[in-house]
DRENTORKOL-3810 file (N, C-alpha, C; in nm, 4 decimals):
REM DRENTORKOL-3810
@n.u->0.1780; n.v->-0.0138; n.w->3.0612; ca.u->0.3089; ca.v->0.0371; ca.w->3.0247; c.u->0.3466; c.v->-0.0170; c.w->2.8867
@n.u->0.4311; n.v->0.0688; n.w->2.7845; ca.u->0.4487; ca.v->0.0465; ca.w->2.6639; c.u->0.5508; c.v->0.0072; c.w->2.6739
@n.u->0.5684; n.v->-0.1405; n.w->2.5883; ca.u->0.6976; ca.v->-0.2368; ca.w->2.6190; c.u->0.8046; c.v->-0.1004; c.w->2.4841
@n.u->0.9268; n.v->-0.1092; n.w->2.5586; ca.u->1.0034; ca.v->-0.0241; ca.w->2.4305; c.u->1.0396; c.v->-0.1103; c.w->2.3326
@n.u->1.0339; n.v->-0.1913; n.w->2.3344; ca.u->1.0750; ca.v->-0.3340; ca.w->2.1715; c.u->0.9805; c.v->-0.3316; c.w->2.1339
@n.u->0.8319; n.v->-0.3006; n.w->2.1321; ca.u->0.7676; ca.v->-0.2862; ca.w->2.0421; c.u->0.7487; c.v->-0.2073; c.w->1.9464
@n.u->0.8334; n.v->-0.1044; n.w->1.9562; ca.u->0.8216; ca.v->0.0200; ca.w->1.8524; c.u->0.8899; c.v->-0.0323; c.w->1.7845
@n.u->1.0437; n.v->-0.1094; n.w->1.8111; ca.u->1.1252; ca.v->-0.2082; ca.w->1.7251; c.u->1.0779; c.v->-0.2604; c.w->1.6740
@n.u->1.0185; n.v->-0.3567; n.w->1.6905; ca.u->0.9211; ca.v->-0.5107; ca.w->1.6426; c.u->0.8266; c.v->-0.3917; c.w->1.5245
@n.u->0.8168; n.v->-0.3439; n.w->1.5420; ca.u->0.6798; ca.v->-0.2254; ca.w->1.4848; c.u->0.7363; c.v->-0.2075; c.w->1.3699
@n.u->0.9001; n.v->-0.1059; n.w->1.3776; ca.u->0.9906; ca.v->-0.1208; ca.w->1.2720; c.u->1.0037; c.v->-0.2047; c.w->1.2044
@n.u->1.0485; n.v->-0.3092; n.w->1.2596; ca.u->1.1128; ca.v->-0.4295; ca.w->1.2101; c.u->1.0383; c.v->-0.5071; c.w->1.0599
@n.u->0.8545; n.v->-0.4953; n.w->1.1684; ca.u->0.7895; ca.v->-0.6072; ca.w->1.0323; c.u->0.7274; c.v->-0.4750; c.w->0.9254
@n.u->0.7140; n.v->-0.3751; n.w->0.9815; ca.u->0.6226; ca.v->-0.2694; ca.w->0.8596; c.u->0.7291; c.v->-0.1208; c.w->0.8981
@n.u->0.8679; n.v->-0.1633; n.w->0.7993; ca.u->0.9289; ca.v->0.0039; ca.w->0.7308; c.u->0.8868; c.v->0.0461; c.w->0.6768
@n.u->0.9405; n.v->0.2104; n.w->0.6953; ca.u->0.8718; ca.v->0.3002; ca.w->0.6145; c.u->0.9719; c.v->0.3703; c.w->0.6117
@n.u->0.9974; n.v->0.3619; n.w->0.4609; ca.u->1.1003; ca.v->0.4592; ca.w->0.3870; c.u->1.0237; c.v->0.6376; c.w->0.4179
@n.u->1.1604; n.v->0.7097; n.w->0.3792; ca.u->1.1503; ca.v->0.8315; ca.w->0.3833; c.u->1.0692; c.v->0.8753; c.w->0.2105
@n.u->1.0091; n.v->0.9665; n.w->0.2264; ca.u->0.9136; ca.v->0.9794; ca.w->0.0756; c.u->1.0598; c.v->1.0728; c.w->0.0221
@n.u->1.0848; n.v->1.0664; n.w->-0.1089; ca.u->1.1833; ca.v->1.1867; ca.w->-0.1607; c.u->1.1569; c.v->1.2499; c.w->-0.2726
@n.u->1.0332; n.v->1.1839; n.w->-0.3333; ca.u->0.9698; ca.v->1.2243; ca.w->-0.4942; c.u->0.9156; c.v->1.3818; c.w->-0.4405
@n.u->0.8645; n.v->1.4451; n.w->-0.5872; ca.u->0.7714; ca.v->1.5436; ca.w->-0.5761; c.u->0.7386; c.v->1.5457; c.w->-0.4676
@n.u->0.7099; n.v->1.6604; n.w->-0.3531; ca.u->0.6375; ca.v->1.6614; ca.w->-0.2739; c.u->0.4653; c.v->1.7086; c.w->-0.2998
@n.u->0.3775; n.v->1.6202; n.w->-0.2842; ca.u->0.2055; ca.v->1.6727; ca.w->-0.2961; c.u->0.1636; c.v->1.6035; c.w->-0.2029
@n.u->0.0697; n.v->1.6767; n.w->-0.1642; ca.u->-0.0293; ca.v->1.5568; ca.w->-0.0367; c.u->-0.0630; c.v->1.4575; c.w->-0.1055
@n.u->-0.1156; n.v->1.4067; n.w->-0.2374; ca.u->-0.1140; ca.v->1.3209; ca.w->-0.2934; c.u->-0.0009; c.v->1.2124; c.w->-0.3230
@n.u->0.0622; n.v->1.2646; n.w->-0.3769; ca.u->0.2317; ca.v->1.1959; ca.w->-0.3988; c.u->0.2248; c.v->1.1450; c.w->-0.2656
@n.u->0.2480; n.v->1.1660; n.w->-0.1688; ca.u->0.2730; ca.v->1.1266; ca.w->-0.0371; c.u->0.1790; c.v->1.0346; c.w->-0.0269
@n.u->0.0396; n.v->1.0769; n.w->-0.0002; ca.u->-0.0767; ca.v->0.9724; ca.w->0.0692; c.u->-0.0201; c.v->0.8250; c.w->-0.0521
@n.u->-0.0377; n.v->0.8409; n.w->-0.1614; ca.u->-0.0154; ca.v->0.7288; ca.w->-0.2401; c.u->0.1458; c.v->0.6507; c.w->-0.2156
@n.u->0.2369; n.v->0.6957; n.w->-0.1985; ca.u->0.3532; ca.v->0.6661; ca.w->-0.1340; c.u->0.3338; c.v->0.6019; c.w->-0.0172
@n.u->0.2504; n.v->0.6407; n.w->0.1037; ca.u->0.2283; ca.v->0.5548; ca.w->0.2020; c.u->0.1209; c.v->0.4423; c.w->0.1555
@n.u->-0.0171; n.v->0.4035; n.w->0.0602; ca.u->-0.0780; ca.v->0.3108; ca.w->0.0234; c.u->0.0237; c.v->0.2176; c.w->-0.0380
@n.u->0.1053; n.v->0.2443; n.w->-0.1214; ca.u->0.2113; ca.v->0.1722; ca.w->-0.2041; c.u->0.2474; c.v->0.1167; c.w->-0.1439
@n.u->0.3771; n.v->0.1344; n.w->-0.0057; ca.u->0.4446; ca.v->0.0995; ca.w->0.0816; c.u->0.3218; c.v->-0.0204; c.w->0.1561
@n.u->0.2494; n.v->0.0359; n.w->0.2139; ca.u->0.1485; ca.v->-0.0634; ca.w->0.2877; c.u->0.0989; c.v->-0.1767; c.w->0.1467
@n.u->0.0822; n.v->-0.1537; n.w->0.0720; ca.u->0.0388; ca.v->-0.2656; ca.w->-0.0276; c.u->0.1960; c.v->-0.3584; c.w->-0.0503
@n.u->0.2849; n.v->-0.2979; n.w->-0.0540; ca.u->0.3932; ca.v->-0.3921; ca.w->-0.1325; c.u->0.4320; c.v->-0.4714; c.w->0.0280
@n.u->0.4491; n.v->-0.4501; n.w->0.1434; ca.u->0.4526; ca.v->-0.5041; ca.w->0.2698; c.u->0.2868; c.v->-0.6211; c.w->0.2856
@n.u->0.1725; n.v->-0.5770; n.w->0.2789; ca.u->0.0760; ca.v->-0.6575; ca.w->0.2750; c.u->0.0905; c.v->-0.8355; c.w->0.1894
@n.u->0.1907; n.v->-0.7900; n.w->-0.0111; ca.u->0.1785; ca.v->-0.8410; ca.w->-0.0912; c.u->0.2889; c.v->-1.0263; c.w->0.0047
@n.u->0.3802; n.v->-0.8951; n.w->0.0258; ca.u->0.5334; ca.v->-1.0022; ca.w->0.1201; c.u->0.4616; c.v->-1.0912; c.w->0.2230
@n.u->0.3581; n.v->-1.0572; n.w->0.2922; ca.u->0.2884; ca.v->-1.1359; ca.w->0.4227; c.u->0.2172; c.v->-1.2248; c.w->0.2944
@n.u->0.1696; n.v->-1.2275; n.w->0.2087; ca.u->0.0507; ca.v->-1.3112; ca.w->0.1454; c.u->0.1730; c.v->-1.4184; c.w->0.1250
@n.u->0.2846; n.v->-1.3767; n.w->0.0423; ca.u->0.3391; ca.v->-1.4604; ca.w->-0.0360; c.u->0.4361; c.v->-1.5434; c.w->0.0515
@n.u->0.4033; n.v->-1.4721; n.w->0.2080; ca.u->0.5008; ca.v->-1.5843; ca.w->0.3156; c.u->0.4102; c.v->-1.6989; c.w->0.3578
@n.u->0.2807; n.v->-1.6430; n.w->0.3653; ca.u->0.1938; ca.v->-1.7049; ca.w->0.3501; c.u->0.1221; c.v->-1.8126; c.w->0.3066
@n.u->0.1868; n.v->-1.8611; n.w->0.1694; ca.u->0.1327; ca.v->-1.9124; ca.w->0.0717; c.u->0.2226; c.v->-1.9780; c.w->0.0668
@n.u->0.3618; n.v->-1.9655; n.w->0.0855; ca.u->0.4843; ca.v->-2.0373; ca.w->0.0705; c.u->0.4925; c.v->-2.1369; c.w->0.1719
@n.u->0.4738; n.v->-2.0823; n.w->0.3162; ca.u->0.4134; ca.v->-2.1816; ca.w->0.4309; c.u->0.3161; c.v->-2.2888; c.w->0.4322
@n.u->0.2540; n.v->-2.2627; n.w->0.3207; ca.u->0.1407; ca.v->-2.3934; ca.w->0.3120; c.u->-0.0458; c.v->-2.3128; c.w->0.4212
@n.u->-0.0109; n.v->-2.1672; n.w->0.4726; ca.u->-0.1212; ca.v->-2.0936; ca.w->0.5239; c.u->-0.1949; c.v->-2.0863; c.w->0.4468
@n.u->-0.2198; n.v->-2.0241; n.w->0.3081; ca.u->-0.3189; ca.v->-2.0226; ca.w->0.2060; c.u->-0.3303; c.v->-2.0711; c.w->0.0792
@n.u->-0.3879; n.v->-2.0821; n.w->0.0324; ca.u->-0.3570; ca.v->-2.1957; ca.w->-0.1129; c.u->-0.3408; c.v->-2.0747; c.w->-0.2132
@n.u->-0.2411; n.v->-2.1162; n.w->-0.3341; ca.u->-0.2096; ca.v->-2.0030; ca.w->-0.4514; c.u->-0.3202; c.v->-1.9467; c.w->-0.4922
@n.u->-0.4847; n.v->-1.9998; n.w->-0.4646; ca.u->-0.5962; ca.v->-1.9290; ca.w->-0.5210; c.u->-0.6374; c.v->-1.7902; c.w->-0.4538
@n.u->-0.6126; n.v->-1.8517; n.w->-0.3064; ca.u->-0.6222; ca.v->-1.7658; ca.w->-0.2020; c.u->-0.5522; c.v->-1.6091; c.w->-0.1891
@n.u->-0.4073; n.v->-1.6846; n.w->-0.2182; ca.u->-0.3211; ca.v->-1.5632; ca.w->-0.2356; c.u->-0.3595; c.v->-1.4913; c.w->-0.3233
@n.u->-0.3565; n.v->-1.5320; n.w->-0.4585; ca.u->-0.4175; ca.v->-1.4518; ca.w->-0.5424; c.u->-0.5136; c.v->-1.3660; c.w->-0.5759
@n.u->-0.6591; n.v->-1.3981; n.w->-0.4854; ca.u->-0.7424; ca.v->-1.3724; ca.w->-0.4562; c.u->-0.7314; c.v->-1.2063; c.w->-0.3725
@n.u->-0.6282; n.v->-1.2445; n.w->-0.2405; ca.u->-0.6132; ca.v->-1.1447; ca.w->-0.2092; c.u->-0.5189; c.v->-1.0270; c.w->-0.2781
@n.u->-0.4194; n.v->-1.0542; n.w->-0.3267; ca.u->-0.3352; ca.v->-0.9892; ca.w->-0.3807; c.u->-0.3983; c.v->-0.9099; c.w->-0.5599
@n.u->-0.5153; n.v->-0.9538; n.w->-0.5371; ca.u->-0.6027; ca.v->-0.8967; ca.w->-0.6810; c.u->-0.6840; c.v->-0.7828; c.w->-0.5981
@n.u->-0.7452; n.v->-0.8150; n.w->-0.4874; ca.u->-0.7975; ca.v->-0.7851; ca.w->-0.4079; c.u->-0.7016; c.v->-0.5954; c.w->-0.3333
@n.u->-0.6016; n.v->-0.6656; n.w->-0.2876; ca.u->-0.4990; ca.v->-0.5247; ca.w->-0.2458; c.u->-0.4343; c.v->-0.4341; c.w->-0.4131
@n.u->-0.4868; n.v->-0.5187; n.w->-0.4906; ca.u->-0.4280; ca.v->-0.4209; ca.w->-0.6135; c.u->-0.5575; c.v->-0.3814; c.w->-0.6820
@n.u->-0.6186; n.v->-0.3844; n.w->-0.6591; ca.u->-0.8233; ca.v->-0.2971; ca.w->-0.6946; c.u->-0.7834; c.v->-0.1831; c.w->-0.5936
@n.u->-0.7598; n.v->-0.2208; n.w->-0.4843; ca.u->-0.7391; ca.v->-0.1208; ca.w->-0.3482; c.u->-0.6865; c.v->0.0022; c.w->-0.4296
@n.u->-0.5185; n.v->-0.0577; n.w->-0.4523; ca.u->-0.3931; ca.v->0.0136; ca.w->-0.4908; c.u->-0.4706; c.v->0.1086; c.w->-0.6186
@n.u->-0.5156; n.v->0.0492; n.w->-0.6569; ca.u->-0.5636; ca.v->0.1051; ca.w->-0.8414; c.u->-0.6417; c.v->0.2094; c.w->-0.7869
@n.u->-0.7359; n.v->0.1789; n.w->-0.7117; ca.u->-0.8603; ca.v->0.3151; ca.w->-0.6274; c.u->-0.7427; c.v->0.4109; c.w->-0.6400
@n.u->-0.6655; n.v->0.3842; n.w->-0.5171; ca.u->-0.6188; ca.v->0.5149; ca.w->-0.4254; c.u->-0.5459; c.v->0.5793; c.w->-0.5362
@n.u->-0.4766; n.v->0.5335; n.w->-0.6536; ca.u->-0.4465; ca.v->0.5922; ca.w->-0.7560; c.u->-0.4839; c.v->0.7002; c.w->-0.8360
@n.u->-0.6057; n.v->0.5988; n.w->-0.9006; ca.u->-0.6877; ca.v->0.7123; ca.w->-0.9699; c.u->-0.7852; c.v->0.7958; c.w->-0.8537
@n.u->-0.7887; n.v->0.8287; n.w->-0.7314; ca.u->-0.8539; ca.v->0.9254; ca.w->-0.6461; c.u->-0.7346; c.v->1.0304; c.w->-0.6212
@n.u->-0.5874; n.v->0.9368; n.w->-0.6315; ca.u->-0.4791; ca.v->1.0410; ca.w->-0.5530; c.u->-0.4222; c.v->1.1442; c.w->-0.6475
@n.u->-0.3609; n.v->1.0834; n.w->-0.7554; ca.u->-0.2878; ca.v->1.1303; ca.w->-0.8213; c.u->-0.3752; c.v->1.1423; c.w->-1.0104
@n.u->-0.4473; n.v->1.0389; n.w->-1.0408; ca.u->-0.5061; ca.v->1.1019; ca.w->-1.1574; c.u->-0.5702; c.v->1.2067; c.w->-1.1655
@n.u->-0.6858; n.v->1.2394; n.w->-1.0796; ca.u->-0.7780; ca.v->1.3677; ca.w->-1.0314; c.u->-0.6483; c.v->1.4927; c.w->-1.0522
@n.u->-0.5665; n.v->1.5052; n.w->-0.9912; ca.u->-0.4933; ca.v->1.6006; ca.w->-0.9619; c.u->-0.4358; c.v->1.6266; c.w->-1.1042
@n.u->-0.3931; n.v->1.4930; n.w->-1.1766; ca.u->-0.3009; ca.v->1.5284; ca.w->-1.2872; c.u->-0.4508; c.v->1.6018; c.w->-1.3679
@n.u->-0.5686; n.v->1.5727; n.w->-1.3780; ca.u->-0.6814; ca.v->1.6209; ca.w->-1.4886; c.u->-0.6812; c.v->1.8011; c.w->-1.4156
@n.u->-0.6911; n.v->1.8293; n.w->-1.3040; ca.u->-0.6934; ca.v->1.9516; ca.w->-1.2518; c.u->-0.8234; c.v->1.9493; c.w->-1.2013
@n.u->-0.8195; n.v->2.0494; n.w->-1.1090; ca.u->-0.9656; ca.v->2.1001; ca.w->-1.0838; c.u->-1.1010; c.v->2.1195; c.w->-1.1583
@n.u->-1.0503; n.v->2.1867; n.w->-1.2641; ca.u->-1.1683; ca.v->2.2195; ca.w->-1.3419; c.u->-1.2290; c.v->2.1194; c.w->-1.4662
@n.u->-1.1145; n.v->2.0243; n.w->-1.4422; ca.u->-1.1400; ca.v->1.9181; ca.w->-1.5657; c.u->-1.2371; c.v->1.8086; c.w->-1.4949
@n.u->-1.2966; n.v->1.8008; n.w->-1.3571; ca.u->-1.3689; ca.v->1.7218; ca.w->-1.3350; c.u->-1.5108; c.v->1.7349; c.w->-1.3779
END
């Protein structure tokens, strides 16, 4: 059985704003990577503040989720801005 406070708790630690920009399947997919990266960045840096990982660590990862961020970028939204035929 599905506890109902967990959809809360669910809310609670990972929101998700409503998208309102341009609508593109792109715009969007990258809108949800963004959101999940800038929530990921907040856990490192609670993280690190706690004495859980050392500032190398954090950094490490947070270089790490922004290589990620940079991918889904140039796959989401640069491709699209060059067009189809410019690949």
């Amino acid at each position: 059985m599905v506890n109902p406070n967990s959809r809360d708790k669910e809310d609670f630690l990972y929101p998700r704003s409503k998208y309102r920009g341009e609508f593109t399947p792109g715009n969007l997919a990258f809108n949800a990577n963004l959101q999940e990266f800038a929530q990921r960045v907040v856990i490192i840096c609670g993280l690190e503040t706690g004495g859980k990982l050392s500032p190398i660590q954090a950094y490490d990862e947070i270089k790490g989720l922004w290589k990620q961020l940079k991918s889904s970028k140039q796959n989401l939204l640069d491709d699209m801005q060059d067009g189809p035929d410019q690949q």
